[in-house]
C-alpha positions as CSV (number, residue, x, y, z in Angstrom):
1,X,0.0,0.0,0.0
2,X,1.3,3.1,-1.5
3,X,-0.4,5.7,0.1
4,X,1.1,5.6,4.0
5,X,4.4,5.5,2.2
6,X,4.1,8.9,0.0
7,X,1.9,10.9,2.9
8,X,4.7,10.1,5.3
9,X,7.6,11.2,3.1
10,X,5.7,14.8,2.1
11,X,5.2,15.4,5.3
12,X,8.9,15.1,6.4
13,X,10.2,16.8,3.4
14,X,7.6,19.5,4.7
15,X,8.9,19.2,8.4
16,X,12.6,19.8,6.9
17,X,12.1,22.8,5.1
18,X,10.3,24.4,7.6
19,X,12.6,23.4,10.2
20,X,15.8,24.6,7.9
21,X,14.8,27.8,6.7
22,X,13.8,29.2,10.1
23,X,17.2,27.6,11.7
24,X,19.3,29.9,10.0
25,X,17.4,32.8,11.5
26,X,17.6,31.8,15.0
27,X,21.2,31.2,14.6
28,X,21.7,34.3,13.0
29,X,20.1,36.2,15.8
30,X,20.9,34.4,19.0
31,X,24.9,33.7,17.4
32,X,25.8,35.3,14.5
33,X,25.0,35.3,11.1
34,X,28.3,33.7,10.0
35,X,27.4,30.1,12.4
36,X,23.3,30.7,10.4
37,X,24.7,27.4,8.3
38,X,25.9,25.0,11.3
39,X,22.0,24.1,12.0
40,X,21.7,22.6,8.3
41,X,24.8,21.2,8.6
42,X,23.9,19.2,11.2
43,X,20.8,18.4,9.5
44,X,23.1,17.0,6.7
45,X,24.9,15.1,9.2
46,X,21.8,13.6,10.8
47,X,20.5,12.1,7.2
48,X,23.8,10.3,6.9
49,X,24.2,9.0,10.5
50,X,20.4,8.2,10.2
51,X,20.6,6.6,7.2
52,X,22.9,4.1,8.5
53,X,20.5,3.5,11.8
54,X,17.9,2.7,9.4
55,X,20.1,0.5,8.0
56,X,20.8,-1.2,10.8
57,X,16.9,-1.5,11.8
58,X,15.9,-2.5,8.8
59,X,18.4,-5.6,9.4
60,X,17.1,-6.7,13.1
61,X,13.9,-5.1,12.9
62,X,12.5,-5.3,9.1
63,X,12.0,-2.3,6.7
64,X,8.4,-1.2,8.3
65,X,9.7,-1.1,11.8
66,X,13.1,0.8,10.8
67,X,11.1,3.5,9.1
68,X,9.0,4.4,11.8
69,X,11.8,4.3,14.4
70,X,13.6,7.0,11.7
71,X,10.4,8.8,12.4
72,X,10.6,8.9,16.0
73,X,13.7,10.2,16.3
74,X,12.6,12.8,13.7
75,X,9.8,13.2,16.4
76,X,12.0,14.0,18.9
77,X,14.5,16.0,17.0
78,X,11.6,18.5,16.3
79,X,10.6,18.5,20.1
80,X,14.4,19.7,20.7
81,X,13.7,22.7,17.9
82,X,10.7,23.8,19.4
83,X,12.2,24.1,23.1
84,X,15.1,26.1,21.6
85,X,13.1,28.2,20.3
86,X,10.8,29.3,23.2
87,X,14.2,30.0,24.9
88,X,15.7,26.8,25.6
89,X,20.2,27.0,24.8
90,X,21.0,27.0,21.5
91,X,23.1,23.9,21.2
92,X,19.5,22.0,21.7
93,X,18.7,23.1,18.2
94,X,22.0,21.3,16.7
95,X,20.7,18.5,18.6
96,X,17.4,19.2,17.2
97,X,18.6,19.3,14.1
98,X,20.5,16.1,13.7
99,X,17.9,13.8,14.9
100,X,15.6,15.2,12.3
101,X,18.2,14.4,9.7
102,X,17.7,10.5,11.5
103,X,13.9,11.2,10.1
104,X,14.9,12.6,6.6
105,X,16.6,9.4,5.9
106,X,13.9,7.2,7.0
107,X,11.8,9.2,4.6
108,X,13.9,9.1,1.6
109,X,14.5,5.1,2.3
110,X,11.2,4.7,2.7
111,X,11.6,4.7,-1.5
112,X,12.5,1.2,-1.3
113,X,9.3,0.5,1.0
114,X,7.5,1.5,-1.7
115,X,9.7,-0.6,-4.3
116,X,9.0,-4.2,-2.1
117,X,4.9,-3.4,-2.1
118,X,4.6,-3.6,-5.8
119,X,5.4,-6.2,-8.6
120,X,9.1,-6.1,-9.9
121,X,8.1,-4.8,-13.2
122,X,6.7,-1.3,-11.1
123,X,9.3,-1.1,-8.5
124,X,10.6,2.1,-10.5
125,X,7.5,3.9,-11.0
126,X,7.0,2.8,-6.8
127,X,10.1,4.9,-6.3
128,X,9.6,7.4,-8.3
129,X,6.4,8.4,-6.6
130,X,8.1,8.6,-3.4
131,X,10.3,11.0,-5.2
132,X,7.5,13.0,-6.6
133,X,5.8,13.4,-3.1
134,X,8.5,15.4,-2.0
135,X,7.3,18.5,-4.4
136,X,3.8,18.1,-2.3
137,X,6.2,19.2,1.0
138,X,8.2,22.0,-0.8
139,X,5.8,23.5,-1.8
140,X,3.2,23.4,1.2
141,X,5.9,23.5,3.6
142,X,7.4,27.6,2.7
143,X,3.3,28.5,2.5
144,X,2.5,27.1,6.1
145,X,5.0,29.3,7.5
146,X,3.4,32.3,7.6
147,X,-0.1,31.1,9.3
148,X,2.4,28.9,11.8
149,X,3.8,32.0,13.3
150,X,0.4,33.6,13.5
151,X,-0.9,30.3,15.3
152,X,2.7,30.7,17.7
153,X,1.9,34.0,18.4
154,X,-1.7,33.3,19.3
155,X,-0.1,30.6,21.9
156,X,1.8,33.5,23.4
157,X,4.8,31.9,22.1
158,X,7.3,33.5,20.1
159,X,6.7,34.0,16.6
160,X,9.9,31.8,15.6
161,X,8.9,29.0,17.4
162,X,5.8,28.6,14.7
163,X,7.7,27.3,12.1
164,X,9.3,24.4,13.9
165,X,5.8,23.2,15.6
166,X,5.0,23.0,12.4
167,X,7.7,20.7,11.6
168,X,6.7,18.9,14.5
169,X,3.3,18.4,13.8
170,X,4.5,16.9,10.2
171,X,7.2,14.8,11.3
172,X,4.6,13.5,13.9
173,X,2.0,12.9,11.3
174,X,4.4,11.2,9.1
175,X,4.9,9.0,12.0
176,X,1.0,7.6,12.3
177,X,1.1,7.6,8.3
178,X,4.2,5.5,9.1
179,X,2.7,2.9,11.2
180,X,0.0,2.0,8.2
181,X,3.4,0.8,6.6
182,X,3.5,-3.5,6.5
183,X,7.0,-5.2,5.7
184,X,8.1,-8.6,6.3
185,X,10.1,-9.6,9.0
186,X,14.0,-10.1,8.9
187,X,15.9,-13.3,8.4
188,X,18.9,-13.7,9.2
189,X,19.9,-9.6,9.1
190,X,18.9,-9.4,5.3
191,X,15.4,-8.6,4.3
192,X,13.6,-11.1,2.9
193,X,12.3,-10.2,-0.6
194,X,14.9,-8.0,-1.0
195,X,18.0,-10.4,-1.1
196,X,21.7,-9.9,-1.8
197,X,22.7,-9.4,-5.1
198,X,25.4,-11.9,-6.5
199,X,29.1,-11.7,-6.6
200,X,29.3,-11.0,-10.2
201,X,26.6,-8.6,-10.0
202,X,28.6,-6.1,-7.5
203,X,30.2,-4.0,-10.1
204,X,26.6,-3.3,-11.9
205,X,25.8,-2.0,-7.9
206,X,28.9,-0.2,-7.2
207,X,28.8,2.3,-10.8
208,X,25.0,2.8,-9.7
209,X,25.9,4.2,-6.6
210,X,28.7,6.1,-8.2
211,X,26.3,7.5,-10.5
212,X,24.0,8.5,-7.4
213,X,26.9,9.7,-5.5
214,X,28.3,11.6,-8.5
215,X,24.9,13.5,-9.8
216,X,24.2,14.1,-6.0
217,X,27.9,15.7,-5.6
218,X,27.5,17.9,-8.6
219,X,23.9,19.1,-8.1
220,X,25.2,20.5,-4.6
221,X,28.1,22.1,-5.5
222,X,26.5,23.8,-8.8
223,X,23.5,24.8,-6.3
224,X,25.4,26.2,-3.3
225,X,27.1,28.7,-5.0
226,X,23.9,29.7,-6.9
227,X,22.9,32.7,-4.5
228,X,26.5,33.9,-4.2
229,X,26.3,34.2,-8.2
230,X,23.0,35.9,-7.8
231,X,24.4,38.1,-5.1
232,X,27.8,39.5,-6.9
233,X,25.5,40.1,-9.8
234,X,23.0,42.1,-8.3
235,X,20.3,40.4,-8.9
236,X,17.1,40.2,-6.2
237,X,15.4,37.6,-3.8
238,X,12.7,37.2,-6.5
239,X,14.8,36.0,-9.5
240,X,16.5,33.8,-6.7
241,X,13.7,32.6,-5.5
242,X,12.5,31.7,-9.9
243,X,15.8,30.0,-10.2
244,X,15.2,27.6,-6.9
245,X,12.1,26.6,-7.9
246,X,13.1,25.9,-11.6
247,X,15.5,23.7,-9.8
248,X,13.2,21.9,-7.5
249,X,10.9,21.6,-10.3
250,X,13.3,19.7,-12.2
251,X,14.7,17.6,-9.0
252,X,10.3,16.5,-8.6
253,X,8.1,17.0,-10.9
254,X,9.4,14.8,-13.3
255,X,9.9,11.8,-11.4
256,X,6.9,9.7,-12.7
257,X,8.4,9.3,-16.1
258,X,12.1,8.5,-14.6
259,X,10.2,6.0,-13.0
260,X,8.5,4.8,-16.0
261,X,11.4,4.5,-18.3
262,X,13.2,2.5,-15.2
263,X,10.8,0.1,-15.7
264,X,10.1,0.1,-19.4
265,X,13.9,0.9,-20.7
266,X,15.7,-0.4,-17.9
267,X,18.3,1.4,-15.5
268,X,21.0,1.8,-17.1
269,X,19.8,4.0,-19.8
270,X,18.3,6.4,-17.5
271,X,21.8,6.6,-15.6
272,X,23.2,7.4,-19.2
273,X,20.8,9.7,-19.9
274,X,20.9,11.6,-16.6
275,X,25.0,11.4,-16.4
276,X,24.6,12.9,-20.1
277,X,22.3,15.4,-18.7
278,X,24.3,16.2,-15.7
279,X,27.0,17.1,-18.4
280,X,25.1,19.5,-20.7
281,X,23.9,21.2,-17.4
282,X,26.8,22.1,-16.1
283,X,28.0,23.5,-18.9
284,X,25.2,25.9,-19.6
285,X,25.3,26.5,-15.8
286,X,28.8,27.9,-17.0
287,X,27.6,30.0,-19.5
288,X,25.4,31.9,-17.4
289,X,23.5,34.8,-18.0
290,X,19.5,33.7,-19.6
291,X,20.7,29.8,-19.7
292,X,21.1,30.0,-16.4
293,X,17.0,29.5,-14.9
294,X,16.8,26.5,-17.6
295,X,19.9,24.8,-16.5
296,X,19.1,24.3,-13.4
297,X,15.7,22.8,-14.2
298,X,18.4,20.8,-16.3
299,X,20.2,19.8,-13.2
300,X,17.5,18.9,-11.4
301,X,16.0,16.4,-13.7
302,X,19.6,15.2,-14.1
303,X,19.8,14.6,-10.5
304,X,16.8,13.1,-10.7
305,X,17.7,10.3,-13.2
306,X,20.9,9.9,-11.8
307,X,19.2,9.1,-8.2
308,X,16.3,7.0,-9.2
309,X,18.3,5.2,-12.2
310,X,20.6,4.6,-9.2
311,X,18.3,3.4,-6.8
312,X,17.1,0.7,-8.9
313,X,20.0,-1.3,-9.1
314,X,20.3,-1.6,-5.3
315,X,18.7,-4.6,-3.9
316,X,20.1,-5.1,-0.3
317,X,19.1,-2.8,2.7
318,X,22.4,-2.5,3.7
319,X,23.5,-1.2,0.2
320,X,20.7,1.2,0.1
321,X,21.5,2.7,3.2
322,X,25.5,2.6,2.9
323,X,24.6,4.3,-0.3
324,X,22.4,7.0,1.4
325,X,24.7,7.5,4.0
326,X,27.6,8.6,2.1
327,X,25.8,10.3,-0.5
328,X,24.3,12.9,2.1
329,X,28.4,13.0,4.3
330,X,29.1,14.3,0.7
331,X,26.5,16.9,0.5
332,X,27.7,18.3,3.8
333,X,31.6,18.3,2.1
334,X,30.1,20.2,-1.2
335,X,28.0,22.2,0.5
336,X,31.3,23.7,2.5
337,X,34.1,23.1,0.0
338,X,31.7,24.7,-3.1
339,X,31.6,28.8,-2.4
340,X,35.4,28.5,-1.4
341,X,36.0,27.1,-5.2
342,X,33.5,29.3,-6.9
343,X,35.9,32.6,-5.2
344,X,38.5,30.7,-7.4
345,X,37.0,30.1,-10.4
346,X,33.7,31.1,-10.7
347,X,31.3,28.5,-12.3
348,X,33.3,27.8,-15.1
349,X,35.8,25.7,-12.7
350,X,32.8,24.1,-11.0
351,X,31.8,22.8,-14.7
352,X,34.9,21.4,-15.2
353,X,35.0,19.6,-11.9
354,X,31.6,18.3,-12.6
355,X,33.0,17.3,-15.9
356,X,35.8,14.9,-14.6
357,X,33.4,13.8,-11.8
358,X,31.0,12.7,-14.6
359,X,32.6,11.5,-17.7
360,X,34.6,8.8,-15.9
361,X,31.6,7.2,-15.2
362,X,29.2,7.7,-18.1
363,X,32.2,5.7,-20.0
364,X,32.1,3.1,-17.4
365,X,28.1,3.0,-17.2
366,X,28.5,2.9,-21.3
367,X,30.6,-0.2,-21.4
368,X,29.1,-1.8,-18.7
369,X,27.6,-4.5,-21.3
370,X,26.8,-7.3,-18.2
371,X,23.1,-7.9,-17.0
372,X,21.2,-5.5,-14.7
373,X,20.9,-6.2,-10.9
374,X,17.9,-8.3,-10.6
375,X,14.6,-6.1,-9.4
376,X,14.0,-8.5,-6.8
């Protein structure tokens, strides 16, 4: 059954944007506005260390019961958030922070949930709406702000602390949509219908998670340096704010047809396609100027086919959560190490980075002429 899974991963991806953007702020005020990043960070960090707790629930525990564990410790992470903000020390919202990370990953894990409830020949179209549920939470999440502090205030609370009940309130929901969740039991520390892919099948796994890791790597270090750009140009919060979205879009909307040619095509054309994509991106992302809005709706669907192409090919929990793991500890290195190169070089030397990142392995993808992993 679909539905708990998709409800439950909007509302965390709801839960995290809220969370996030209003982190920064209290940071910024109660800090400094030079440690406003350190919250995310730590948010970053919680999706990799929570990825691998999943993991290692899924083992003892089975898939279902992981998830909703994730969820809890989301749960309590947003508890933390609220607390610092109605005055509570500030190193509660780091705390805060992390263990919603722990959530995050059980919500984008939860993709394979929705891969074992269907037939093998839908498991990519499964995914892929998991995928596509986030755009339901970025886009409500940003609009529920607003009324959130008006329903904080009405509390007698500060106004702050409205965005992070509301990022309570989801993760919480996401919770009770989580316990609708069924999985089977595990045996042996492997999930059942899920099994471990072969010896010689381990190289097919290990270029798709290079591909995920690779289109994840890029997409965040051609994104974080996206408002700096923005900002040494001149340019306004509004075009910004255009650009982001174009983005998201991209990253989203599209998901549904990823997922459809995974199944009909097969994976490794959609990595191909999305590596290619990734390529012709980041070089308009280098031209800049007008190309600029529609390359990033380029990189997001790139990102996109990378990830779900990806996804696919990974067919043990432990793989799919070693995977997460280090793709999101790699987020947190671009997201740090990306403004510090764009001083150097500007976007141009980010394209080229992306470049060697990327052709390496759409050769290696290309000539990878073996079998695909087995959907189940």
């Amino acid at each position: 059954m679909l539905i708990p899974v998709v409800l439950a991963a909007a509302l965390m991806n709801a839960a995290m944007i809220a969370a996030s953007a209003v982190s920064t702020i209290l940071i910024s005020d109660r800090l400094s506005p030079g440690l406003a990043g350190l919250p995310n960070t730590a948010g970053v960090l919680g999706t990799a260390a929570g990825a691998l707790g999943v993991g290692w629930w899924t083992a003892r525990l089975g898939r279902a019961q992981a998830i909703r564990i994730g969820y809890a410790v989301g749960v309590a992470g947003g508890a933390l958030a609220v607390l610092t903000a109605v005055g509570a020390h500030v190193s509660l919202l780091f705390a805060g922070m992390f263990l919603l990370g722990a959530g995050n990953a059980a919500s984008l894990l939860s993709r394979y949930a929705a891969a074992d409830a269907v037939p093998a020949a839908r498991r990519g179209a499964a995914m892929s709406t998991v995928v596509w549920a986030s755009t339901a939470g970025a886009v409500s999440g940003p609009f529920l702000m607003a009324p959130s502090q008006s329903f904080a205030a009405a509390l007698g609370l500060p106004v702050i602390a409205g965005p992070f009940l509301l990022a309570l309130a989801a993760v919480f929901s996401a919770l009770v949509a989580s316990s609708y969740f069924r999985g089977a039991h595990p045996v042996e520390g492997a999930v059942p219908d899920r099994p471990r892919p072969a010896a010689a099948r381990r190289t097919s796994v290990m270029l798709a998670a290079g591909v995920m890791v690779v289109g994840h790597l890029v997409m965040v270090a051609l994104m974080s340096s996206v408002p700096v750009h923005t900002h040494q140009h001149g340019e306004g919060l509004g075009l910004l704010g255009v650009m982001l979205s174009a983005h998201t879009l991209g990253m989203f909307a599209l998901s549904p047809l990823t997922g459809w040619c995974v199944d009909r095509v097969g994976s490794r054309p959609v990595m191909l396609a999305g590596l290619g994509l990734l390529l012709v991106s980041a070089l308009l992302v280098a031209q800049g100027g007008a190309a600029l809005t529609p390359a990033l709706f380029l990189l997001g669907y790139a990102w996109n086919l990378c990830y779900l192409g990806g996804s696919s090919q990974l067919v043990a929990a432990d793989q799919e959560s070693k995977v997460e793991s280090f793709i999101w500890a790699v987020a947190a290195f671009a997201t740090g190490t990306s403004p510090w190169l764009f001083t150097l070089g500007g976007f141009p030397l980010l394209s080229v980075i992306s470049a060697a990142l990327a052709v390496p392995l759409l050769v290696l993808v290309g000539r990878r002429t073996a079998p695909e992993v087995a959907s189940r």
